[in-house]
C-alpha positions in Angstrom: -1.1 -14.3 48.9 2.2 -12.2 49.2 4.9 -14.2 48.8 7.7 -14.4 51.9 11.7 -14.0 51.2 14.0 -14.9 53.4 14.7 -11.2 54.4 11.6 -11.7 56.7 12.9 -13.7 59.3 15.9 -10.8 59.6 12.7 -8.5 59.8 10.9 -10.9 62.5 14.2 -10.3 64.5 14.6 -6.9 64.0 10.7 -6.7 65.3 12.3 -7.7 68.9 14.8 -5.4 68.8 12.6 -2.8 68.3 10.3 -4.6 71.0 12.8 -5.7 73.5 10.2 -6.3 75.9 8.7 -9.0 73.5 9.3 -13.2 73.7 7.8 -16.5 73.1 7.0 -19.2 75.5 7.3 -22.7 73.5 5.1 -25.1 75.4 6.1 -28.6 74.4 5.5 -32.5 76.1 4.2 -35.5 74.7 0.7 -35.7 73.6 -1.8 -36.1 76.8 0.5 -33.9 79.1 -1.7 -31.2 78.8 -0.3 -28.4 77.4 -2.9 -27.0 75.4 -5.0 -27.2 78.2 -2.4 -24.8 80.3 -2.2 -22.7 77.7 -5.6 -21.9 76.8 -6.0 -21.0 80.5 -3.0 -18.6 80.6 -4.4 -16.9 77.9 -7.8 -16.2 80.0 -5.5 -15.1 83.1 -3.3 -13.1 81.4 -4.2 -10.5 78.5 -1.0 -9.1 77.6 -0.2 -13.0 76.3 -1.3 -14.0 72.6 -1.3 -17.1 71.0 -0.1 -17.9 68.0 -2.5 -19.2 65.4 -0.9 -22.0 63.7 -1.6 -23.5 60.6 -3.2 -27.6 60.4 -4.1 -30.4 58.6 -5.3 -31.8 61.6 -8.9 -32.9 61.5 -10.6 -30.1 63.3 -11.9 -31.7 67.2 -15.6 -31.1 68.1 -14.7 -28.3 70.8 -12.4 -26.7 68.3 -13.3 -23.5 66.5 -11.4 -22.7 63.1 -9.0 -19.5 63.5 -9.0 -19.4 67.4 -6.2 -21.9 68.0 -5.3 -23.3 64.9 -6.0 -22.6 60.8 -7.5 -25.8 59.6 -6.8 -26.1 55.7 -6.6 -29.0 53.6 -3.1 -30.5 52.2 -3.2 -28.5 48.6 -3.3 -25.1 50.9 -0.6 -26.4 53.5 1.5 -27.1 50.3 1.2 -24.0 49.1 1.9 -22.0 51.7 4.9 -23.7 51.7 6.1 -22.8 48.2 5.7 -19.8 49.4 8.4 -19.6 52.2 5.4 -18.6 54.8 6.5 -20.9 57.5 8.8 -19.9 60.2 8.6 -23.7 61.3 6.6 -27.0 60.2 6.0 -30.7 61.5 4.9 -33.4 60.3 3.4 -35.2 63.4 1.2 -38.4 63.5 0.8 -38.0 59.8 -0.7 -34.2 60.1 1.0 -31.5 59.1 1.8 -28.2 61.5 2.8 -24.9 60.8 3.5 -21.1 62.4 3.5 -18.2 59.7 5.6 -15.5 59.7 2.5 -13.8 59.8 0.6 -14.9 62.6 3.8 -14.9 64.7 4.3 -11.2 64.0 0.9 -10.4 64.9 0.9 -12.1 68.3 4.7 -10.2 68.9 3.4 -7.0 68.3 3.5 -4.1 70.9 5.7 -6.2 72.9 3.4 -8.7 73.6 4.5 -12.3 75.0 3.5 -15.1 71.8 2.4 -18.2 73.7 2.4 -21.4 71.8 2.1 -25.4 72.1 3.9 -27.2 70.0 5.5 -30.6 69.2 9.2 -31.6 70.5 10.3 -31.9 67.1 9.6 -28.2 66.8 11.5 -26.5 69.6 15.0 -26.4 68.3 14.0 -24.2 65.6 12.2 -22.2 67.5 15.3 -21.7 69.3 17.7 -21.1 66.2 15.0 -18.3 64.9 14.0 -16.3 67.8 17.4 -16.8 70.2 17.5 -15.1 73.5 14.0 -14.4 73.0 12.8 -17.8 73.4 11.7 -19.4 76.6 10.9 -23.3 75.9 8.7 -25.4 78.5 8.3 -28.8 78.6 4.7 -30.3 80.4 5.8 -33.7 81.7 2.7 -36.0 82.9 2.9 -37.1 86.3 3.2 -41.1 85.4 2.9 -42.8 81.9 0.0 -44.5 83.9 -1.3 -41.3 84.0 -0.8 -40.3 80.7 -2.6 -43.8 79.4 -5.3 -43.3 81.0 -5.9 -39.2 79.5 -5.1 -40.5 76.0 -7.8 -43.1 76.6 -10.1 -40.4 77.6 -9.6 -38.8 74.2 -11.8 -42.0 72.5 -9.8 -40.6 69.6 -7.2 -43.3 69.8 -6.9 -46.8 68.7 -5.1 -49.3 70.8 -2.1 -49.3 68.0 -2.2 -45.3 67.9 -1.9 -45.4 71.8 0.7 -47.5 72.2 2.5 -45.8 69.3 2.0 -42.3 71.5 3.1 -44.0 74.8 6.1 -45.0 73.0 7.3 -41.7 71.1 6.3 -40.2 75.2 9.0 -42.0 76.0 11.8 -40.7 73.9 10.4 -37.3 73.9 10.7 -37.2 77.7 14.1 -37.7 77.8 14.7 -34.1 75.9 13.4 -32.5 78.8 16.1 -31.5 80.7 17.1 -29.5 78.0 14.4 -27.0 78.4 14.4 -24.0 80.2 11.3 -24.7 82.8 10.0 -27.9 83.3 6.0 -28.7 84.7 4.7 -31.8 86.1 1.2 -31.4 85.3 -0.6 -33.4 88.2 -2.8 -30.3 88.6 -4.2 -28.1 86.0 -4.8 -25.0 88.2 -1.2 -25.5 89.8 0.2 -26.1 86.5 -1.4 -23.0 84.6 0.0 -21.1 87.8 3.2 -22.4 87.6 3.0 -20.6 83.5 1.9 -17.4 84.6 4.8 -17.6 87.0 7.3 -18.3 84.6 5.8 -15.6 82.1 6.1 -12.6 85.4 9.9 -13.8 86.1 10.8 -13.9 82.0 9.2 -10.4 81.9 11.8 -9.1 84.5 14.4 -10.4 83.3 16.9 -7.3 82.9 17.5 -7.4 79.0 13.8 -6.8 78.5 13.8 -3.7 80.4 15.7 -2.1 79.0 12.9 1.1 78.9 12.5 1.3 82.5 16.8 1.7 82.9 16.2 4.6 80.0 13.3 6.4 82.2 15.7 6.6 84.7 18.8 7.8 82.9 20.5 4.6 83.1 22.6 3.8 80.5 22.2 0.5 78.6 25.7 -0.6 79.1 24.6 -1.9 83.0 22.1 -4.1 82.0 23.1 -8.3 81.5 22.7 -9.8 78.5 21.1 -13.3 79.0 
């Protein structure tokens, strides 16, 4: 596999400057909020969105499929991916390592596309540091920790020390939310994966990503705000 240099993240954000119209949404809450759910129905709504593949060595669930959401590889290929600098930004979360290549989130960038991705708290700052103005961050809040106790239950994945561990770390990672750009109190899936698409319409207006419909018109790029 090719190995990655540092020159490639200046090359991931010189891919948006020669795709102004292209941005990520980082979808982040605390496990059972639902935001893999959301996401997996924007991605039916909307075509122009892509998700980024990331990389796992999550146990794969019995309604996943390898490659569609997530790469699930053992630690030795983790590990070596890596060494060889092809991570824009790992996690270790719940004793699982998580991952987004440089590839993958090139590919779902590309023809300025909007990359769509769930990921854990820990996560977003770098998301922010790397992509900049070009990242939009979300955070899915549940609508009670009663709530949230009784979908992390539902899993039948959890033992009552992992739970209580979760319910805990919810917590903590709630009070980052205000931080975020868009916050969604997900009390109703189909309200909730409306309230994405929403968010994804208004980002795509926004006046520094049209910066091609100004030059169709003749108007010069010095009008248009910087956000």
């Amino acid at each position: 596999m090719e190995k990655y240099e540092p020159s490639t993240l200046r090359d991931l954000r010189q891919r948006f400057q020669d795709n102004p119209g292209a941005f990520a949404v980082v979808v982040a809450g605390p496990s059972g909020a639902g935001k893999t759910s959301i996401c997996q129905e924007v991605l039916v709504y909307d075509p122009d969105v892509r998700r980024c593949v990331t990389t796992t060595t999550r146990p794969k669930r019995s309604d996943e499929v390898d490659g569609v959401m997530r790469h699930f590889v053992s630690e030795e290929t983790f590990a070596d991916l890596e060494v060889q600098d092809a991570f824009v930004e790992q996690a270790i979360v719940y004793g699982f390592r998580y991952g987004a290549t440089f590839e993958e989130v090139i590919k779902a960038l590309s023809d300025n596309r909007v990359m769509l991705m769930d990921v854990d708290v820990q996560g977003v700052e770098t998301w922010k540091q790397v992509l900049q103005n070009h990242c939009v961050t979300v955070f899915v809040l549940p609508p009670s920790l009663e709530e949230l106790e009784v979908r992390l239950k539902g899993r039948q994945t959890e033992e009552e020390t992992s739970l209580q561990i979760r319910l805990e770390n919810a917590i903590g990672e709630m009070r980052q939310a205000g931080s975020y750009d868009y916050l969604i109190v997900n009390d109703d899936l189909d309200r909730s994966v409306a309230d994405l698409l929403a968010i994804i319409r208004a980002e795509r207006s926004k006046a520094s990503r049209k910066k091609e419909a100004l030059s169709n018109l003749g108007i010069s790029e010095s009008s248009v705000a910087h956000h």
